[in-house]
PAVOTOR-849222 format. One record per residue: residue in three letters; x, y, z negated of N, C-alpha, C, O, CB in turn. Coordinates in steps of 0.05 Angstrom, whole numbers, plus 5000, padded with zeros to 4 digits. Atoms other than C-alpha are relative to their C-alpha. Glycine has a CB too. Example, Ala and Ser with C-alpha at 12.3 -4.5 7.8 and 13.67 -1.06 7.14 Angstrom:
! residues 2
Ala501849765000524649104844501850245000503950244987498050014975;Ser498449765001527349794857498550224986499550444982500950095029;
This chain:
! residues 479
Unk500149885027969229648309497449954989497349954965500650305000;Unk502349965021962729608286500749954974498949984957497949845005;Unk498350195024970129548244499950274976500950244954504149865013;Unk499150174993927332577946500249955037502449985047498649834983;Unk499949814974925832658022498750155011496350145010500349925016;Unk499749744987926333288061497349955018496749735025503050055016;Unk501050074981920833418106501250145022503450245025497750024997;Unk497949924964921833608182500950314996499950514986497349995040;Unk499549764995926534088200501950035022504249945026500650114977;Unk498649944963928434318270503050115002503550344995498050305020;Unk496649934989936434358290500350005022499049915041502249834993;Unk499349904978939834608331500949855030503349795029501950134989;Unk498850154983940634228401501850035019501050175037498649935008;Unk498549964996946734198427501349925028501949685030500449954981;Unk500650174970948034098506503649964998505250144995498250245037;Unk497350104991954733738516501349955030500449795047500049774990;Unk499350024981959133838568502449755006504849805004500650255004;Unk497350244993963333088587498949995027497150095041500349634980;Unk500550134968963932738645497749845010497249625001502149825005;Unk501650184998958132528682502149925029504250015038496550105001;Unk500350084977957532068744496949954994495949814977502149775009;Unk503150024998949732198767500249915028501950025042498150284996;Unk499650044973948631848832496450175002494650174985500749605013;Unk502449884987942632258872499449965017501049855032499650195003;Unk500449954970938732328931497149744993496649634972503649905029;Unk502750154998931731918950501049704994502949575001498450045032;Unk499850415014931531178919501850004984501749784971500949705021;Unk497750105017937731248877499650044975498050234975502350105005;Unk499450055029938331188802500950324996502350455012502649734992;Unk499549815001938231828764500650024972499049904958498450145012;Unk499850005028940931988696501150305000502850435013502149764984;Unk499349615011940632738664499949954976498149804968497850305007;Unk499649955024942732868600497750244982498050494978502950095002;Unk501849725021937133258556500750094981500550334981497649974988;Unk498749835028940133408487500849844993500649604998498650134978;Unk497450145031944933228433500050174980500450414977503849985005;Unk501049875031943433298365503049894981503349654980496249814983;Unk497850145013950733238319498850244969498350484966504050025020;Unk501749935036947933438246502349894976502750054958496349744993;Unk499450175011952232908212502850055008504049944989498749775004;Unk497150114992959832948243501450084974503650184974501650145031;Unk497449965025963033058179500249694980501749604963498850334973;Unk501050305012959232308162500549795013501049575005497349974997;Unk499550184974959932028232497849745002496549724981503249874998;Unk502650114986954731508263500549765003502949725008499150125026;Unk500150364987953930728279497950055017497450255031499149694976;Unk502250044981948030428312498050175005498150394995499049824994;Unk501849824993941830718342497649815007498049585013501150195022;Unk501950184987935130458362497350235003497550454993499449714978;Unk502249854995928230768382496849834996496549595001500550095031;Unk502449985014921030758356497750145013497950395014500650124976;Unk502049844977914430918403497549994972497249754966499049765039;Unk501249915018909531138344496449915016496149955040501150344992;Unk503550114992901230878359500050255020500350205043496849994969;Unk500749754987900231688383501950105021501650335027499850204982;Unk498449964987906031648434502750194991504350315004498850065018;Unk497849805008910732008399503049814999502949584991499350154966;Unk497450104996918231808408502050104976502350324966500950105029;Unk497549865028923931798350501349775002500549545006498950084962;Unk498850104996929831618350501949974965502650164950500850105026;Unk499350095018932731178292503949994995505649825002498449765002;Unk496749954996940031408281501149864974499749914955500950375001;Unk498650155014944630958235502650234994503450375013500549715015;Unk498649815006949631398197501549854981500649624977498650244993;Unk498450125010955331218150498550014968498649824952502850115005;Unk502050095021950631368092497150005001495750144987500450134980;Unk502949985000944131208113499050045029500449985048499050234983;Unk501049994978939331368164498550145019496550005023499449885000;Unk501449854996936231888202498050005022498649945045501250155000;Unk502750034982929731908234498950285016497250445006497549894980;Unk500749844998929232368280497550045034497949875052502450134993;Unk502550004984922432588332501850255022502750485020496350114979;Unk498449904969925832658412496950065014497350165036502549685023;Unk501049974982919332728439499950265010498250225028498249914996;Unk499149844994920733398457502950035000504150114980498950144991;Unk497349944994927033438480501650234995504050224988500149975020;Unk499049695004928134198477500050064964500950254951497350245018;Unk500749875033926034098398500149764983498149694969496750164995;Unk500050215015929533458366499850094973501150294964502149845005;Unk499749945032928033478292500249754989499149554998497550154986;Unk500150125015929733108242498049934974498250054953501650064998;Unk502150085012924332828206500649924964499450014945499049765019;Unk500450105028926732448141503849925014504649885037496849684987;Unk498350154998934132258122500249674981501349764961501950184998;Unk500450295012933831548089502949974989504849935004499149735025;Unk496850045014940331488039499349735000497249614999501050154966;Unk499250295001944030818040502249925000503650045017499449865017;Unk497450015012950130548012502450095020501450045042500549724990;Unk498149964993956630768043501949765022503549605013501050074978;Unk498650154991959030408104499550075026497650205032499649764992;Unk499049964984961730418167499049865028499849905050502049994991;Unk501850144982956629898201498250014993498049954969500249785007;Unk503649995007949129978202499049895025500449885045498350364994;Unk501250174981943729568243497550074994496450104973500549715000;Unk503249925007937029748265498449935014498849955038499250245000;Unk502250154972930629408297497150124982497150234960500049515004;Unk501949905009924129578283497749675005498549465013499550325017;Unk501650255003917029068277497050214986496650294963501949694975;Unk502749915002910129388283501050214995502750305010497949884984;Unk499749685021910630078234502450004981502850204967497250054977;Unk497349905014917229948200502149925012502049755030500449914973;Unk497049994994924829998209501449754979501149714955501350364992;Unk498450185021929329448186503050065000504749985016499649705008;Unk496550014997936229648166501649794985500849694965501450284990;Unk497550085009942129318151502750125003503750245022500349815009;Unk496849894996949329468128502049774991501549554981500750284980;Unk497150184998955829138126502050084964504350034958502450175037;Unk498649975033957229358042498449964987497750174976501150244989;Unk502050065017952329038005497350194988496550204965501449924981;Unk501649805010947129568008497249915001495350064995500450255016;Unk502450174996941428938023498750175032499750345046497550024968;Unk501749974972936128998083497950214987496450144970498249685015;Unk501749805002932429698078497250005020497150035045501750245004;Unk502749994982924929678100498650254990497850294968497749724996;Unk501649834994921830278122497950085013497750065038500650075002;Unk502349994976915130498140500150255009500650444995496949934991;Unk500449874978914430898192497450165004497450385015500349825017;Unk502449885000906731028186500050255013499850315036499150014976;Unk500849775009906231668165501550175023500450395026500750054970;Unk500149724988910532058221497850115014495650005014502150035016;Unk498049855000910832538247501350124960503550194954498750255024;Unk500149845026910532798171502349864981504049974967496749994984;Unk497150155024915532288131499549735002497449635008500050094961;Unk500450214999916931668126502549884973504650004967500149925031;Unk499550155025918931168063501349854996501149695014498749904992;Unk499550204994922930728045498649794975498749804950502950015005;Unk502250215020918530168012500649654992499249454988496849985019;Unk498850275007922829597997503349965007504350075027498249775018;Unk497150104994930329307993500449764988500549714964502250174992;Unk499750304998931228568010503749914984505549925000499649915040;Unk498150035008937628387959501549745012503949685008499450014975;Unk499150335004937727637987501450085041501949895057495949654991;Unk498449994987941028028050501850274993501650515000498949975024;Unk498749735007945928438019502250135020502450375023501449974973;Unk498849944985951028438068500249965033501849785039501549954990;Unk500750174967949628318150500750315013500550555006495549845009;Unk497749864972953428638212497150055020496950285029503349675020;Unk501449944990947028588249497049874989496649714972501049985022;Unk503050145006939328448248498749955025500349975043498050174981;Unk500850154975934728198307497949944997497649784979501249795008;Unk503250065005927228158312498549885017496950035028498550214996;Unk502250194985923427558352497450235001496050154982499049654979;Unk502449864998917128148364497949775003496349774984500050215025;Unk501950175001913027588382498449894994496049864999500149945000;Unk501150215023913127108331500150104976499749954956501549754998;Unk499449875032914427638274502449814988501849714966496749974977;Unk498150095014920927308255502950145010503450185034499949695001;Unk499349894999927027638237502649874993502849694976498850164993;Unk497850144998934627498251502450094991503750215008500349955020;Unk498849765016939427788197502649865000502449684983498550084969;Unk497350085002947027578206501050054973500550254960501750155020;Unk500550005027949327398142502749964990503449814971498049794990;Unk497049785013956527738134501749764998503249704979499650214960;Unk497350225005960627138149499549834974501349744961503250184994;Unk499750215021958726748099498549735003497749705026499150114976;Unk500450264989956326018096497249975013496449775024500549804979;Unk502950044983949226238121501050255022501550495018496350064978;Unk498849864979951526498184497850175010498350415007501349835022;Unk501949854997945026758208496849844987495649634989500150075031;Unk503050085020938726868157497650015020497550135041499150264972;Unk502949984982931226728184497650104979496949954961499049655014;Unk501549905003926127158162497049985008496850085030500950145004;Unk502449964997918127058163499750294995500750384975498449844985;Unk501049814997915327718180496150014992494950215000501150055028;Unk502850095001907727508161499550234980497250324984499149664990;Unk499849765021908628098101502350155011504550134999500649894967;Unk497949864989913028548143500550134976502950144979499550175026;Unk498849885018914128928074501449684975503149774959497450234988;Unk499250265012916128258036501349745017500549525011497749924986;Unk499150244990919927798081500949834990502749894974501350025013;Unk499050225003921127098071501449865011500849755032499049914998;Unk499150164984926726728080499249725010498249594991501850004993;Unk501550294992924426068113503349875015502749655023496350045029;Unk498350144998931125828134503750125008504150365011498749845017;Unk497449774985939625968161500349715016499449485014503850194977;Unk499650294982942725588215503550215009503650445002496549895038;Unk497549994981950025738251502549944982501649834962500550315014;Unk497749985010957425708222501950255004503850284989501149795008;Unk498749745001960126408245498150225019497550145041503349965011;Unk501949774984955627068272501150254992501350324968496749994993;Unk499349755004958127748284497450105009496650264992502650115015;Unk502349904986951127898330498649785007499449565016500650175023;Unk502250284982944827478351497450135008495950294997498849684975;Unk501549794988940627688396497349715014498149535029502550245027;Unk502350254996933627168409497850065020496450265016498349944971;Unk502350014983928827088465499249675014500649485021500850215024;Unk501050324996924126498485500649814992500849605006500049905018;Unk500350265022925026058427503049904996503849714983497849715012;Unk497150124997932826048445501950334981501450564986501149945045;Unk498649875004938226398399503150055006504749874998499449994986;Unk497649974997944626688420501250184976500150374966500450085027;Unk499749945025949426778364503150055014504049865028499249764974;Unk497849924993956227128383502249964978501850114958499550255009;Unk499150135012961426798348502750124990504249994976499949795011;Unk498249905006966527308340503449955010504149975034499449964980;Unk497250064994974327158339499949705015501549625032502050004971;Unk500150284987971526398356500849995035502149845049496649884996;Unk500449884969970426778426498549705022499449565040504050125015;Unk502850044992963326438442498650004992498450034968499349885007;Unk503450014996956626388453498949784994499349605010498950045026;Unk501550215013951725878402497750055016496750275019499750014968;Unk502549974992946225798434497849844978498949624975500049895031;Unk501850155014940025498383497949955006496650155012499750064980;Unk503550035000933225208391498250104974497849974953499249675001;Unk502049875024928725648347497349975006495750114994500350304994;Unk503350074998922025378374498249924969495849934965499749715021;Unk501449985026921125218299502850194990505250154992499149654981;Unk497749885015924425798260501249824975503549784969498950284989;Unk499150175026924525388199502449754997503649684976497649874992;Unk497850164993929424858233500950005021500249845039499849784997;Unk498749904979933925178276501649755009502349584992501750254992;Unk499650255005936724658314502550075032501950175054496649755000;Unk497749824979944424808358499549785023498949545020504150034988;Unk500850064975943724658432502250005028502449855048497950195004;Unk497549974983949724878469501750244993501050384974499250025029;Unk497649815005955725368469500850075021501749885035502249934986;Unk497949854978958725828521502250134991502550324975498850215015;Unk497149935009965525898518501450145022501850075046501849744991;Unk498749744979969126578542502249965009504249924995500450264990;Unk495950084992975326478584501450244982500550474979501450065047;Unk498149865012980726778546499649974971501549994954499850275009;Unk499750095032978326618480499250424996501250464982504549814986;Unk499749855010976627428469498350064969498249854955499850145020;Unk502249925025971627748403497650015009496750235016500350284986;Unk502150034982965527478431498450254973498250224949498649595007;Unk502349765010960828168407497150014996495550064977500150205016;Unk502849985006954928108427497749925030498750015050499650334989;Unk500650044982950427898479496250075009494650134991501349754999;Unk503049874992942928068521499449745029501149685046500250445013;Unk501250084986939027658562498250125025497050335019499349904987;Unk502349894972934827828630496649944984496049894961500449715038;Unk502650055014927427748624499649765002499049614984497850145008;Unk500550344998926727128650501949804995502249585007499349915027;Unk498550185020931626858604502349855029504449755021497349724979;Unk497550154979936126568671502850134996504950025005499250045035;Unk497049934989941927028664500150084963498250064946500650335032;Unk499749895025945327298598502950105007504549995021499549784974;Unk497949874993950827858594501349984973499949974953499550275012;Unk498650005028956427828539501750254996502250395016501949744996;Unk497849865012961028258506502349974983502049874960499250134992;Unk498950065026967128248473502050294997502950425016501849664999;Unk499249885014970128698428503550015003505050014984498749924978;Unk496650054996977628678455500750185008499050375006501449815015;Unk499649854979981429078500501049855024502849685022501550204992;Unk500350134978981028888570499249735007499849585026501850045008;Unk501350184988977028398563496450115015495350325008500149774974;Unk501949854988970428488610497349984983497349894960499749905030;Unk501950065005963128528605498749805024498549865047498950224994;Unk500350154979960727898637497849884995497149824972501849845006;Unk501550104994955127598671499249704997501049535002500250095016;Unk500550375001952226858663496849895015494750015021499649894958;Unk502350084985947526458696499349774984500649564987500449955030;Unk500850255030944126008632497249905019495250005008498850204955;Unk501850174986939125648678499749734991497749594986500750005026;Unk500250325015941924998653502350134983504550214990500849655022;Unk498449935028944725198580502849854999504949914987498049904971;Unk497750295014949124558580501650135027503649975027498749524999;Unk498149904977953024888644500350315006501050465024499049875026;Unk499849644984952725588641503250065018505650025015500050324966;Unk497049924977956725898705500450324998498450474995499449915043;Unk499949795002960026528704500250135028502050075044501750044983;Unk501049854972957626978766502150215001504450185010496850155001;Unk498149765006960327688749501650194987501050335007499750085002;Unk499049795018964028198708500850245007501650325029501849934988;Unk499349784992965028878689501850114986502649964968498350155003;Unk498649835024969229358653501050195011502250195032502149884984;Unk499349744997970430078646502550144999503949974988498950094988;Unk497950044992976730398656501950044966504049934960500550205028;Unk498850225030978130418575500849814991502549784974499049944986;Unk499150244998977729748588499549894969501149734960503150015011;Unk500850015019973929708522498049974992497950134972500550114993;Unk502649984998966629558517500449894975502249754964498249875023;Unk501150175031962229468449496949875006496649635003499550284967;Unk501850145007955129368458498450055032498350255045498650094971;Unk501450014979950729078517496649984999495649814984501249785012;Unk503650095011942429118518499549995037501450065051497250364973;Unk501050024980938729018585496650164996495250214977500449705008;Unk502049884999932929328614498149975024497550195033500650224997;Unk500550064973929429018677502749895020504349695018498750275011;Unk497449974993934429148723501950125006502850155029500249955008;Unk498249895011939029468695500749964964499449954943499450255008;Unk498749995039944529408630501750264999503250395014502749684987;Unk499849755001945429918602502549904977501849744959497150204992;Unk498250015017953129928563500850204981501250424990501649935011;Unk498549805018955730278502503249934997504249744984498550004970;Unk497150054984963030338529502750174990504550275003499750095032;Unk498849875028966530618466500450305018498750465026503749804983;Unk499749744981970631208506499850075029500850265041502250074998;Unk501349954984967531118562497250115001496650225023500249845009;Unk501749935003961231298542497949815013498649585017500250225005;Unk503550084988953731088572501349855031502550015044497150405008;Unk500050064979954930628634497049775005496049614989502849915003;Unk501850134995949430328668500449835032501349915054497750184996;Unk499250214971949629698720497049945019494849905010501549614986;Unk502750104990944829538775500649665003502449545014499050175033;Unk498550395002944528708759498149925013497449705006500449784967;Unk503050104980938528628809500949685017499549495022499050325032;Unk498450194981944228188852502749864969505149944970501750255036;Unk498350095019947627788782502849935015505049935004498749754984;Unk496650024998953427648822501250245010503650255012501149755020;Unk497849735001955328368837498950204989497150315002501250125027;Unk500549805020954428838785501850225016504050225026501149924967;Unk499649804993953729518805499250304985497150434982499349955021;Unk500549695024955330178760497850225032498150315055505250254986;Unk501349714984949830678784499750214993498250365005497950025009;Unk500449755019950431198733502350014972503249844957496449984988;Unk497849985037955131338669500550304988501150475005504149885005;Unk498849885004956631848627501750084975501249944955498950105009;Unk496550055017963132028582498150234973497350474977504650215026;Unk501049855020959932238511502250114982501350244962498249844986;Unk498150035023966632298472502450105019502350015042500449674983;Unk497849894982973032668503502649874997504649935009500450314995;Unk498350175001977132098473499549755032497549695044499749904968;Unk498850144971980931618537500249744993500049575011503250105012;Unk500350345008981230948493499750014980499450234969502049785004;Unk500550025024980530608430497750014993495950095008501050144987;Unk503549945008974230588391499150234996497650264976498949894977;Unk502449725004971531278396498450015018499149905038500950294998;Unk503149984981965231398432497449864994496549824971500449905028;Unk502650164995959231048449499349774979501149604977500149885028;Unk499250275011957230528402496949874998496649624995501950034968;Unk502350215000949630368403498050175022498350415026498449944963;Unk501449874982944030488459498549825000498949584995501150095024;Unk503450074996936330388470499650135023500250365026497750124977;Unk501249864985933330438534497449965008496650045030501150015015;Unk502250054997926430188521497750154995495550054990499949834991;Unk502549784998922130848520498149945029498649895052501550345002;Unk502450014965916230798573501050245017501650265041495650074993;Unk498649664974918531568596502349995006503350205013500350344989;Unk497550034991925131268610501650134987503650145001500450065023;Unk498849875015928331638562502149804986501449584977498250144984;Unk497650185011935931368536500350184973499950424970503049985023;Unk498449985023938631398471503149884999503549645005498349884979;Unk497650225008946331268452501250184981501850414988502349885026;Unk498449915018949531428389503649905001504549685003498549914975;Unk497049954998957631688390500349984970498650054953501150315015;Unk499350075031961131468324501050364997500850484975503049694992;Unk499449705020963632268325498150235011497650414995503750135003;Unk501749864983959232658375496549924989495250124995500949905035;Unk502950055013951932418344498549855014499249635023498450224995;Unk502050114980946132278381499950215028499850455032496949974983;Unk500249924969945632318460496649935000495649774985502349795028;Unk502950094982938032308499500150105024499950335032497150114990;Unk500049984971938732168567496950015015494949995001501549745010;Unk502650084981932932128620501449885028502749995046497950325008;Unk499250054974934131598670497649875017495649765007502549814998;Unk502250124989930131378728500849785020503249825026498450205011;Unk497950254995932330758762497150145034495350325034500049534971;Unk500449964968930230718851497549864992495949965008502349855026;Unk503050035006923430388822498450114987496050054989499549834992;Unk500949915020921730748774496850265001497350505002502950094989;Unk501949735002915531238773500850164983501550074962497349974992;Unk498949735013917631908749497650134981495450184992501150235026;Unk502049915005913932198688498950375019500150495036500549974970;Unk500249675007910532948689501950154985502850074963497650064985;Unk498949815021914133508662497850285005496750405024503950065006;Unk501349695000911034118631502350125003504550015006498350124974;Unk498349785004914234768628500350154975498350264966499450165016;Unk500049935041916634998551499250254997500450465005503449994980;Unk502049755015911435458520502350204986502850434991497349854970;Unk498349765018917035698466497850004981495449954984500850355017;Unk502249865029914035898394498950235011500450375025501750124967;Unk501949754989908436468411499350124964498950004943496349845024;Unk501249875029906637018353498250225006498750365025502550124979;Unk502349784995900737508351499650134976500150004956497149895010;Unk501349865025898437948301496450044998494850115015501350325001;Unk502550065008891837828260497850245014497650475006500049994964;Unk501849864984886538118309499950055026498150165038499950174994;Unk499049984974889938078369498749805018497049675007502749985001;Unk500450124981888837698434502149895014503650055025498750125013;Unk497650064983893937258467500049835016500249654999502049954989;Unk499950174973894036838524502649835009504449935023499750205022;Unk497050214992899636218532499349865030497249745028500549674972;Unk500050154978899635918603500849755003503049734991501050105016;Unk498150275008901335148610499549905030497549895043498849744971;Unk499450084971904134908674500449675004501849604985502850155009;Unk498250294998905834138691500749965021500450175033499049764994;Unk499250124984908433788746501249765008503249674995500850115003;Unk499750365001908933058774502250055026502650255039496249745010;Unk497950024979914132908822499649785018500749745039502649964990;Unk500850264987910732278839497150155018496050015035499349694973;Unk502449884984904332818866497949874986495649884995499949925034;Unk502450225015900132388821498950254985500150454977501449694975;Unk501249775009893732768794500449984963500849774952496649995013;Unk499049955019894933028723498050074979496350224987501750175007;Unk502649905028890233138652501650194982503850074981498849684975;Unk499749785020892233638607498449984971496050054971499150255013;Unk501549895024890533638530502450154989504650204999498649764978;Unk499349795017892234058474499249954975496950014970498950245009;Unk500150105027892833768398500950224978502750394981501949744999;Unk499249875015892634068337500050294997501550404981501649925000;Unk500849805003889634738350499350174973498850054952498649965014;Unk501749925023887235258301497949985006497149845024500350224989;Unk502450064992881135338298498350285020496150275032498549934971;Unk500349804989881336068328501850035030503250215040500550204980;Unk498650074971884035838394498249765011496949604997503649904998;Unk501350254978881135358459502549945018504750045019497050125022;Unk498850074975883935098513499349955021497949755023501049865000;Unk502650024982881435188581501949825026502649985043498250395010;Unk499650034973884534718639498950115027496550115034499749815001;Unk501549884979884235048704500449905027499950035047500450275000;Unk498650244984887234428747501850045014503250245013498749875015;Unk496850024990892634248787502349914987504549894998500950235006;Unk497549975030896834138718500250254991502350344983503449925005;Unk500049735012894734798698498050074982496049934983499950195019;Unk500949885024891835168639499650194993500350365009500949974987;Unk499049755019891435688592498749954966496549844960498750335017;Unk500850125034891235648505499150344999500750515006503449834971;Unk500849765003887336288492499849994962498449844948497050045020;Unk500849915034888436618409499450214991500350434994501749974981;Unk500849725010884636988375499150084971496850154965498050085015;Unk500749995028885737028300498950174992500050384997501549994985;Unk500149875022882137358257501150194972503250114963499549874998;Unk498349875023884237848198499949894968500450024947499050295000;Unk498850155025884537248145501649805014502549624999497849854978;Unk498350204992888436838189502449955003503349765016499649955015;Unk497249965001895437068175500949644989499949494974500950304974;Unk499050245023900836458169501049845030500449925052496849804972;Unk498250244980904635908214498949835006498049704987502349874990;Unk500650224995902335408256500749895024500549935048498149984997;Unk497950144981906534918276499049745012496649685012502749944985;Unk501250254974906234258323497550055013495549905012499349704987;Unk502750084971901234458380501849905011504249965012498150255023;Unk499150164983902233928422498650055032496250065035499549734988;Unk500050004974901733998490500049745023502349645026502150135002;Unk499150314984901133328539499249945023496949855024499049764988;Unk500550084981901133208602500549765005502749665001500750135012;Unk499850274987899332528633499149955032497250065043498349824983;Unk501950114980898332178697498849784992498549655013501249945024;Unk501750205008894531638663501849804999500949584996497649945015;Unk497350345008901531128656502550264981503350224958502749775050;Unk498549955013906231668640499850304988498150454997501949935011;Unk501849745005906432328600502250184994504350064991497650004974;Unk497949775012910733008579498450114978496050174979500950265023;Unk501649825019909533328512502050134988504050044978498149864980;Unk497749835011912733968491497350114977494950144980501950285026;Unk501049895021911234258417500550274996502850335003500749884980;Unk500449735013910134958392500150144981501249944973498850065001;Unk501149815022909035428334498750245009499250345031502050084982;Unk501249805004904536008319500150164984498350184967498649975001;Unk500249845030906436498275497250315011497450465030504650184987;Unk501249795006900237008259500550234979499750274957498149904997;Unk499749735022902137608227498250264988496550375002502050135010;Unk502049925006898938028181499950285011501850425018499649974975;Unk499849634986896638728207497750134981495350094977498750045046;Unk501749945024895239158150498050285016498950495027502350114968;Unk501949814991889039558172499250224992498250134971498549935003;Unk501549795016886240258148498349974983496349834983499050155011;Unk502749945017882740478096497450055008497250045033500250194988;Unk502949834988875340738105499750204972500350134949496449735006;Unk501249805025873041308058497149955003496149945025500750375004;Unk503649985000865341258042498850255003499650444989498549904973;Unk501149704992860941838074500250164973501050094951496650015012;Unk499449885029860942328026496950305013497250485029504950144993;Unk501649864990854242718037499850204992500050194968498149925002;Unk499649785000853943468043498650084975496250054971499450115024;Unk501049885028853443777971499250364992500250555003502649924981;Unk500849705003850344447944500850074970501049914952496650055007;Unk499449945035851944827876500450344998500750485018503649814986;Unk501149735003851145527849503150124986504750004972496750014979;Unk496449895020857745977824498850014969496750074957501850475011;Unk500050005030859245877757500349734990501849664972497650124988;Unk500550295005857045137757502649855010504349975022497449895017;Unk497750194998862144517762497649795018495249775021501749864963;Unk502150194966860444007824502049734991504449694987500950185051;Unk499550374997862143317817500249745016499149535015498749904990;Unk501350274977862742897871502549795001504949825006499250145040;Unk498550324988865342157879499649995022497750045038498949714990;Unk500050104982869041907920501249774999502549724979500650145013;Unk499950144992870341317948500749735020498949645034499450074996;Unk499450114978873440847989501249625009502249454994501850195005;Unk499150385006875040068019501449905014501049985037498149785000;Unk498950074980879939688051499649715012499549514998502350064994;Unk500850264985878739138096502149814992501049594995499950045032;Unk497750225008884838708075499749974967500749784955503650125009;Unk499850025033883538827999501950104990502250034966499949774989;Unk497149835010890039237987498350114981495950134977501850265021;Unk501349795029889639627925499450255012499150235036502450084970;Unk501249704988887740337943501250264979500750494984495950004999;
């Protein structure tokens, strides 16, 4: 199937109960579900992708039927939605990112939306729409070489090429294929998924400007070649197609002009949409199957070591339909076309495990008070641990007292009534880190009056006495 703004504001996260399979125990692959954010099901969802911000902050780029929502997972306990990004009405959206902006595309002539990103956590813009791609199924970004790979809706430029040298002004500099539903590019080679053709273009893009075709893998069965991902070292490449019961299968592109097929998988939907890789491991979006993940360490036997069922539909296209698993904290993303956004945490049998703190919660004091927050962390790897603390007032410290331990000591003042939100919290072992956010509400505490002495007066009968008085309040209330 893939067939003006708001600022942040915190919703509600929503823990879903489907089917897992978690395998456990020492060395094995671990996937836990942290939250699900569904905001949108009355709009329903496409693709998904993720965004690591200069200051480590994590957000996840959700594709929606009108538009796009950007929302900040780095706290897990406290996804918010940051900015929603309106965009024409359609039922396929595509998203990659390139330095500080987001590149979307849709499948109804709504052009290529470029957004910057800059500015989160606080908002983000959209600062351009490319008309000369009005309609594309997907997009695709060479990081590298700054060039960008915009499928160009079935029409006679099968896939557009983009100079990125003005990431807000892209230039086209050339098209090359005859049919592209998805194209997905690494090491100067493009694979271009050919749809109902049911194969795989392979192109020489060592010069973007003259793409130049090289070979073709052709899927037994003839199925809807979807979409396809490469290993790192470019030797293997996994496909997809868009059918039913056809698999997700393995290749061994070593020599392009012979690719051999090793292995395949498929879930018991018997329905897969979209494949990405990640070391070793691919990670599938497996419509009503939900999140499956393969260990491909051994390309000829693919092995599920984790999955889990986002959507309580048994076939057909509901469920799963786009997933990112390139956070450094291992953190998964996969957007459900009716269920929203999922964030997994998986940790693969190599993996170093980050820190986790322990969630502060919003803290409130009243103006004059004294309060004391404790901050705990913990590594699982035993690795030694730093502690900061961002975004303080200015009537608070922070005193580490080691081990991954702490304490945020406040002590407002009686003009310091008022809210303050995002303390950040962060624990690192110097590779990886946990950061949970906060608020502070200070409240006002209306204090007494004072009367002014009033010094002992004398007066004689008969006479009238006069005495002022006087008095002040420390908050400035009227009196």
């Amino acid at each position: 199937m893939d067939n003006r703004f708001s600022k942040a504001i915190p919703f509600t996260i929503i823990f879903w109960v489907g089917m897992s399979y978690l395998l456990w125990g020492q060395g094995a692959p671990a996937l836990t579900l942290l939250a699900r954010l569904d905001q949108y099901s009355s709009v329903k969802y496409n693709d998904v992708w993720g965004y690591t911000a200069p200051d480590g902050r994590e957000y996840a780029l959700l594709g929606l039927r009108n538009g796009t929502s950007i929302v900040d997972i780095t706290d897990p306990n406290n996804l918010t939605e940051i900015v929603h990004i309106p965009g024409v009405n359609s039922t396929w959206r595509d998203l990659k990112t390139y330095q500080n902006y987001a590149y979307v595309v849709s499948h109804n002539d709504g052009g290529m939306q470029i957004i910057d990103l800059s500015n989160l956590p606080n908002s983000a813009t959209l600062v351009n729409t490319i008309a000369g791609v009005a309609t594309s199924h997907n997009v695709f970004i060479d990081e590298a070489n700054g060039i960008l790979y915009a499928q160009g809706g079935f029409s006679t430029q099968a896939v557009k090429v983009f100079d990125l040298a003005d990431p807000v002004n892209p230039v086209q500099i050339s098209f090359f294929g005859t049919i592209c539903h998805d194209v997905y590019v690494q090491n100067n080679l493009a694979f271009v998924s050919e749809a109902g053709r049911g194969t795989v273009a392979i192109y020489d893009v060592s010069n973007p400007s003259a793409p130049v075709f090289a070979a073709t893998i052709f899927l037994p069965g003839g199925g809807y070649s979807h979409n396809s991902w490469a290993t790192a070292d470019g030797q293997y490449l996994m496909t997809t197609e868009e059918a039913g019961g056809f698999s997700v299968k393995m290749w061994d592109i070593r020599d392009i002009q012979n690719p051999n097929l090793l292995s395949e998988f498929l879930g018991p939907s018997r329905l897969a949409h979209n494949v990405v890789i990640d070391g070793n491991y691919s990670f599938i979006s497996h419509y009503a199957d939900g999140l499956k993940i393969l260990d491909i360490s051994n390309p000829n036997s693919l092995v599920e070591v984790a999955s889990y069922d986002t959507n309580p539909a048994t076939g057909g296209t509901a469920g799963a339909w786009g997933i990112y698993p390139f956070f450094n904290t291992g953190k998964v993303l996969v957007s459900d076309i009716d269920q929203g956004l999922f964030v997994f945490q998986f940790t693969s049998n190599s993996s170093p495990l980050p820190p986790a703190l322990a969630a502060s919660g919003n803290q409130a004091i009243g103006e004059g008070g004294l309060l004391s927050v404790p901050v705990s962390a913990t590594d699982p790897n035993n690795d030694p641990l730093t502690l900061n603390v961002t975004n303080l007032p200015l009537f608070a410290n922070f005193r580490a007292t080691g081990n991954g331990n702490g304490v945020i000591t406040f002590a407002p003042g009686y003009d310091d009534a008022g809210v303050y939100p995002n303390i950040q919290v962060i624990a690192s072992d110097g590779a990886l880190s946990d950061t949970v956010l906060f608020a502070l509400t200070v409240t006002n505490s209306n204090r007494a009056p004072a009367v002014n002495p009033i010094a002992d007066q004398t007066t004689t009968e008969g006479n009238n006495l006069t005495v002022a008085v006087t008095a002040v309040d420390p908050d400035g209330d009227a009196l």
